[in-house]
C-alpha positions as a Markdown table, in Angstrom:
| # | Residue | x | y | z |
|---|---|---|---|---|
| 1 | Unk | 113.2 | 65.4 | 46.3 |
| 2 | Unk | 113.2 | 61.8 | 45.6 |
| 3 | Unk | 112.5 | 59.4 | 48.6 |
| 4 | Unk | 115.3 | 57.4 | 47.5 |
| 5 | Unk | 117.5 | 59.9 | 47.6 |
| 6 | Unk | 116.6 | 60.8 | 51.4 |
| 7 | Unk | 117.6 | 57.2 | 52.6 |
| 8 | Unk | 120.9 | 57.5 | 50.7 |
| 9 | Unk | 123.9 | 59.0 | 52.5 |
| 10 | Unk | 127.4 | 59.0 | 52.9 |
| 11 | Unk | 129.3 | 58.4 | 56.2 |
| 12 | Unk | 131.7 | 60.8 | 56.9 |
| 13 | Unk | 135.2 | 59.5 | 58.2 |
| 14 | Unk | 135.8 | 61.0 | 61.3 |
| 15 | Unk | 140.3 | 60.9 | 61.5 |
| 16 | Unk | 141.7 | 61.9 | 64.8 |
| 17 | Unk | 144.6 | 64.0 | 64.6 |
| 18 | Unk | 148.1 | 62.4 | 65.7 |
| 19 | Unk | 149.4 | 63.0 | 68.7 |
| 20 | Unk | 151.1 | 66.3 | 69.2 |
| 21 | Unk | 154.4 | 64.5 | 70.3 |
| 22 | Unk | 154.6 | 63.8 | 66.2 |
| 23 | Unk | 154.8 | 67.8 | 65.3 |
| 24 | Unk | 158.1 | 68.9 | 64.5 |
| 25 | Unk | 157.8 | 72.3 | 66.5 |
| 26 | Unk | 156.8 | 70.3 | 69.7 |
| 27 | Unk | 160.1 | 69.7 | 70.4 |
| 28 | Unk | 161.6 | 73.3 | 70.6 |
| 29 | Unk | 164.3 | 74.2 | 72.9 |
| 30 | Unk | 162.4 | 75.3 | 75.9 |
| 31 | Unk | 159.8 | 72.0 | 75.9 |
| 32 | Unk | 160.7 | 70.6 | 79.1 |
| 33 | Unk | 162.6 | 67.0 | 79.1 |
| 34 | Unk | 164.0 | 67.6 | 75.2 |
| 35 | Unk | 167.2 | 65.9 | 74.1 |
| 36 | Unk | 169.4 | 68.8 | 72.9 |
| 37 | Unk | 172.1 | 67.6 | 70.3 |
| 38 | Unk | 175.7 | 67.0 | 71.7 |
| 39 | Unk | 177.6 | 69.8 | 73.3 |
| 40 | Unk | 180.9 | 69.8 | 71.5 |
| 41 | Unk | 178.3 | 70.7 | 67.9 |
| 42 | Unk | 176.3 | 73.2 | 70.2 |
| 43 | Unk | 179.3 | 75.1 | 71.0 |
| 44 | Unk | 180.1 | 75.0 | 66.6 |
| 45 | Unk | 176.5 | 75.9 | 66.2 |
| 46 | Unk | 176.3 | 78.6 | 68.8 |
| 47 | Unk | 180.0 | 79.9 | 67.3 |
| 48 | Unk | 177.6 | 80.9 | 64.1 |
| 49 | Unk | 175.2 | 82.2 | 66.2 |
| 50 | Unk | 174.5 | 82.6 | 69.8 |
| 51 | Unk | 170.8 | 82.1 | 69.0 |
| 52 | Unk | 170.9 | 78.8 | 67.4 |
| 53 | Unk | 169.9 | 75.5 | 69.5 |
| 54 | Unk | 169.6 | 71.8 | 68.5 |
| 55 | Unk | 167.0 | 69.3 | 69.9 |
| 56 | Unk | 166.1 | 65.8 | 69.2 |
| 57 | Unk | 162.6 | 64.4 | 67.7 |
| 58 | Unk | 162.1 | 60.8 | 69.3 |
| 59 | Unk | 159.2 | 60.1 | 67.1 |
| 60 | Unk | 160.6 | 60.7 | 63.9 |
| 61 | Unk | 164.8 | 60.4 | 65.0 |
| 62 | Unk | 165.7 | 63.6 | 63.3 |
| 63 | Unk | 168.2 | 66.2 | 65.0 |
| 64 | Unk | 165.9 | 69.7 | 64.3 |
| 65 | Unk | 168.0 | 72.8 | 64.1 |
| 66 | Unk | 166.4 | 76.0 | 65.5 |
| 67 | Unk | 166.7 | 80.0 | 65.8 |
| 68 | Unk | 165.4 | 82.2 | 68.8 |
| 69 | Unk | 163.2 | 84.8 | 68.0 |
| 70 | Unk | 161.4 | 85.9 | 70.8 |
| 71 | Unk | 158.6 | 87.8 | 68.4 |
| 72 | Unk | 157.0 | 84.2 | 67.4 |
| 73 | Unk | 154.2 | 83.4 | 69.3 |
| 74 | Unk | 153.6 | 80.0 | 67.6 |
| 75 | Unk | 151.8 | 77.9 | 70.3 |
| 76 | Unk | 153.8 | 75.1 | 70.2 |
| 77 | Unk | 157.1 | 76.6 | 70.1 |
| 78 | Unk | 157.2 | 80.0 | 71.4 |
| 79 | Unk | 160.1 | 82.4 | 70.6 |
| 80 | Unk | 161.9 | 79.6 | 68.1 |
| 81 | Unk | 162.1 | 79.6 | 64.7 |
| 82 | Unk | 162.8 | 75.7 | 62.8 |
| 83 | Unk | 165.5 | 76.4 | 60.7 |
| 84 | Unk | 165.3 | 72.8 | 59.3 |
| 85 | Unk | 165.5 | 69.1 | 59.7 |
| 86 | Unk | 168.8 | 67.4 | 59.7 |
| 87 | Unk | 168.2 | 64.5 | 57.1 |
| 88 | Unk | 169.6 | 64.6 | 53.2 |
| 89 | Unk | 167.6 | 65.0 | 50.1 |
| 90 | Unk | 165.9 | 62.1 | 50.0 |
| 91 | Unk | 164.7 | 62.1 | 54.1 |
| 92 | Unk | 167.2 | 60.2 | 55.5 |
| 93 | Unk | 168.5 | 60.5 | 58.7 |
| 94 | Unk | 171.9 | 62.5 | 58.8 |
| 95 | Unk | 174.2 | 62.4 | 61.9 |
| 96 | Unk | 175.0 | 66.1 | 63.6 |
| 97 | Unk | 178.6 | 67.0 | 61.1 |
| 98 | Unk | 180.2 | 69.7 | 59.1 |
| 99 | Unk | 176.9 | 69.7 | 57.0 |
| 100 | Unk | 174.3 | 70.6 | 59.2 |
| 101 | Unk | 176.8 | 73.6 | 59.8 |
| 102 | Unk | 177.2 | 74.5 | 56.0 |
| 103 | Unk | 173.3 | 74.1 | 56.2 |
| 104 | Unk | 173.3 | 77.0 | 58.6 |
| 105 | Unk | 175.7 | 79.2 | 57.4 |
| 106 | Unk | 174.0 | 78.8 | 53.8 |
| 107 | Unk | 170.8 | 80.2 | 55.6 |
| 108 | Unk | 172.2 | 83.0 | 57.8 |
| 109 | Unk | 172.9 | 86.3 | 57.2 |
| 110 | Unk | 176.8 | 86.1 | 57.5 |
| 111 | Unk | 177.1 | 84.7 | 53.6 |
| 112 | Unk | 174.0 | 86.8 | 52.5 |
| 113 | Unk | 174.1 | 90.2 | 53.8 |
| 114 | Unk | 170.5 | 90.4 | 54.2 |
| 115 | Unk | 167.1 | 87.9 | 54.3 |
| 116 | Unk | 166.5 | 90.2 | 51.0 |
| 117 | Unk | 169.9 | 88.9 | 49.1 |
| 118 | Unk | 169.4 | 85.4 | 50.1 |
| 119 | Unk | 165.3 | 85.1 | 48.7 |
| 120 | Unk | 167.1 | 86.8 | 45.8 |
| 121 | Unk | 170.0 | 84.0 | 45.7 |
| 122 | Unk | 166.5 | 81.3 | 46.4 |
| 123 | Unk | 164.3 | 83.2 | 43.6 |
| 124 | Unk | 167.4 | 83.2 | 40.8 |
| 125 | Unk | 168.3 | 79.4 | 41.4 |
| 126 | Unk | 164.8 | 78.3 | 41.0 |
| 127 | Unk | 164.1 | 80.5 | 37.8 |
| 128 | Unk | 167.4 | 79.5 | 36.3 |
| 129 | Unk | 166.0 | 75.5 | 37.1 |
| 130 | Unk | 163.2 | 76.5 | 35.1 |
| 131 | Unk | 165.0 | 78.2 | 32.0 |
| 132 | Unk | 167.1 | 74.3 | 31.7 |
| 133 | Unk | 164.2 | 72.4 | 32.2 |
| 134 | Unk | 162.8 | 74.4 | 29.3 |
| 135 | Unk | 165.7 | 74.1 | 27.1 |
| 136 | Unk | 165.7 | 70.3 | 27.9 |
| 137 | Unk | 161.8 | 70.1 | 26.9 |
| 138 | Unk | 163.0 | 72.4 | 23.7 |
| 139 | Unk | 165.9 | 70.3 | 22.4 |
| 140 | Unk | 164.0 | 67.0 | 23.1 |
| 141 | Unk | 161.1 | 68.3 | 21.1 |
| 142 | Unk | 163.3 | 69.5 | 18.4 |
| 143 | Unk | 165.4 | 66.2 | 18.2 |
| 144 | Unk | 161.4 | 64.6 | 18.0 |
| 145 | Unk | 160.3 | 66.6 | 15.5 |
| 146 | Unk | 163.0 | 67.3 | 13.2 |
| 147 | Unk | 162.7 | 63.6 | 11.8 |
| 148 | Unk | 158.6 | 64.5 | 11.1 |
| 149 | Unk | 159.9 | 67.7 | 9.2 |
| 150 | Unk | 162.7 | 65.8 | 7.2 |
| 151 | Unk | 160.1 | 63.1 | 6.2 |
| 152 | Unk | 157.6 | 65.1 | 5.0 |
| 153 | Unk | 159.5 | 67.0 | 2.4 |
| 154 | Unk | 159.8 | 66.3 | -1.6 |
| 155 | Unk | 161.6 | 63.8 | -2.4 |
| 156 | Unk | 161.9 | 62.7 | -5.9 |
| 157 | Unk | 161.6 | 59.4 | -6.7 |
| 158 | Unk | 163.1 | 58.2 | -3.5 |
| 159 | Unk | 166.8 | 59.4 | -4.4 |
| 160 | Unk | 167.4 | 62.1 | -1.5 |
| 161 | Unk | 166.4 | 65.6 | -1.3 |
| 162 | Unk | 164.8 | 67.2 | -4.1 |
| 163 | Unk | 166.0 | 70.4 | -6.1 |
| 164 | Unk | 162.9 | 71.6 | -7.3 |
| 165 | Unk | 160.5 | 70.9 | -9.9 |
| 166 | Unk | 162.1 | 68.5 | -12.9 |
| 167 | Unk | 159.2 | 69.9 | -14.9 |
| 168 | Unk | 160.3 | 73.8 | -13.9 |
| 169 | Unk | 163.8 | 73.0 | -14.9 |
| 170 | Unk | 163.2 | 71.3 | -18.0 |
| 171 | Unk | 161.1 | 74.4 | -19.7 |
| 172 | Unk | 163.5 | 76.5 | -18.2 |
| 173 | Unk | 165.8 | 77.3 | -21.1 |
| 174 | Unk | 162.8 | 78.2 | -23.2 |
């Protein structure tokens, strides 16, 4: 090896993780000194489910919606499952309402039947996404290209579509 390449080296960037307090599953249920949401939506939320909690995130001022399961052992939040975060599409805050509740009953069993029906549900919603961003991608390539194809066939002498050979049709009648 080169002794120029010896001397040359790259310093590593050494990150430090962020604090835990900005995880989402620090703040479960049972983390001692947690802001759980107001009672008159714990009593709706726990009318889906008995299992169901809310808590606060004071970092990132989101409500977090969560599910007991006693058979997690996730360090951070043991025996809770994060349902989700209470924010709209675009991962803005949303105030505890009627949607955070359509939110859970979209995900529980109750409307589903079964985990199974609802991946199902998940699985046919995303594929049928697919199959129209296809058909979009199809049409716009079509509407493209159909120009290309009408340009490039005969024309004779600039008058519109031609109907075959004026050469054919003239020796025809021979």
């Amino acid at each position: 090896m080169p002794e120029s390449a010896e001397s040359f080296g790259v310093p590593v960037a050494s990150q430090t993780p962020p604090p835990i307090e900005e995880e989402l599953h620090f703040w479960h249920p049972q983390r001692f000194g947690v802001t759980f949401g107001p009672e008159s939506f714990r009593k709706k939320l726990k009318g889906v489910h008995e299992d169901l909690d809310v808590t606060w995130h004071p970092v990132q001022h989101r409500w977090l919606v969560w599910y007991r399961r006693p058979r997690i052992t996730n360090k951070l939040c043991p025996g809770w499952l994060m349902l989700f975060v209470v924010e709209d599409s675009e991962q803005r805050y949303v105030p505890l309402d009627d949607r955070a509740l359509a939110a859970v009953y979209e995900q529980s069993g109750f409307k589903w039947g079964s985990g199974k029906k609802y991946w199902a549900r998940i699985e046919e919603q995303a594929q049928r996404d697919h199959e129209a961003r296809d058909k979009e991608r199809e049409n716009l390539l079509e509407d493209v290209g159909s120009d290309q194809w009408d340009h490039t066939k005969i024309q004779v002498s600039m008058r519109g579509p031609s109907s075959g050979s004026k050469f054919v049709r003239h020796h025809a009648g021979d």
